[in-house]
C-alpha positions in Angstrom: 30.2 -1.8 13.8 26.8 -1.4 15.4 24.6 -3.1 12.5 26.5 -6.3 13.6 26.4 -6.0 17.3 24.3 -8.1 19.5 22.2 -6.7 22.6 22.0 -8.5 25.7 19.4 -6.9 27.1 16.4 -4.3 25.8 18.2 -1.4 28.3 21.3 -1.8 26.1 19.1 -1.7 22.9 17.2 1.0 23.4 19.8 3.8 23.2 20.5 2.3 20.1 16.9 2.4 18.8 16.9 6.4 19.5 19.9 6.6 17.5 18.3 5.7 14.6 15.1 7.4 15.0 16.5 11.2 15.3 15.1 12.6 12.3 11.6 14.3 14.1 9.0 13.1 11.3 10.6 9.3 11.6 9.7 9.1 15.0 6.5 11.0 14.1 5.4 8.6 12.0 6.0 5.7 14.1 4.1 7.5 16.4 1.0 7.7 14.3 1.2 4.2 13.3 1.8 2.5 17.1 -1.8 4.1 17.5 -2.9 2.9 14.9 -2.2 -0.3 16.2 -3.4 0.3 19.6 -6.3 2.0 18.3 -7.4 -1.1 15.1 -6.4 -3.8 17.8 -8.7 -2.2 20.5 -11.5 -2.0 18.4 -11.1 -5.7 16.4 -11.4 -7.5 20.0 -13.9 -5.8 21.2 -16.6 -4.4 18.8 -14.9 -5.0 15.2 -14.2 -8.3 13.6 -11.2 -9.7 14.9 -10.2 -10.4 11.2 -8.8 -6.7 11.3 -6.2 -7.7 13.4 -4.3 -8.8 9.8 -3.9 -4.5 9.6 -1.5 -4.0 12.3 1.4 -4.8 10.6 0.2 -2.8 7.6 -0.3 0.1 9.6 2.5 -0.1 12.5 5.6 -1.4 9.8 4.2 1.0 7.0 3.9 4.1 8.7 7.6 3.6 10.7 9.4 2.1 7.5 8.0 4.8 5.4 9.6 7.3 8.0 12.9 5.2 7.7 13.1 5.0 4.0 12.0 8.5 3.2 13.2 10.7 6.5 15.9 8.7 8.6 17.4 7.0 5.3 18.8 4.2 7.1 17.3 0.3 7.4 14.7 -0.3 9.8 16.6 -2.2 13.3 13.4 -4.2 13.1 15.3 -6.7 10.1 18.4 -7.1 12.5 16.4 -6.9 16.1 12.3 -7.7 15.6 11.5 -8.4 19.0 13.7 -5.5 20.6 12.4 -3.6 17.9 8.7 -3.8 18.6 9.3 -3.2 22.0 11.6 -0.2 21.5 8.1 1.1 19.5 6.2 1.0 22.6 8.6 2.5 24.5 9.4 5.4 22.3 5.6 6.0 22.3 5.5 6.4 25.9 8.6 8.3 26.3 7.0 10.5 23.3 3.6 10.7 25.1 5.1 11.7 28.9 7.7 14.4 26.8 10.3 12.8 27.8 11.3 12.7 23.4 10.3 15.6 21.3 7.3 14.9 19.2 
């Protein structure tokens, strides 16, 4: 069963993550959140308080677990696999903002 398999390395992840962000408005919503992130991290460290920082979770894990409870309807991978997780985030951003996944 995939929910208990372990990933020994982010390359064999990552097909994984898509798997469970092929509903379109899921991965559209993580994509408006990861830049949110970029975009409140950017400006807390360097014009903005740095105490804004506290948002990025709020907006990064509310925006993508909104789009898994609601759209995909299946459990966020980042309660099984955080760190993979995050980093499949970034990655399906860029692969979202080069075309190479449908927006």
């Amino acid at each position: 069963m995939t929910e208990n398999r372990q990933f020994n390395s982010f390359a064999e992840f990552y097909p994984y993550y898509l798997s469970e962000h092929s509903d379109r408005t899921c991965r559209r919503l993580h994509f408006v959140g990861t830049t949110a992130v970029i975009g409140i991290a950017a400006f807390a460290l360097t014009a903005g308080p740095v105490a804004l920082l506290w948002a990025l979770p709020v907006a990064g894990y509310g925006m993508a677990w909104a789009g898994h409870f609601f759209f995909e309807k299946n459990r966020p991978a980042t309660f099984k696999y955080p760190f993979y997780s995050l980093w499949g985030d970034f990655v399906m951003y860029k692969d979202i903002l080069t075309g190479k996944i449908a927006f």
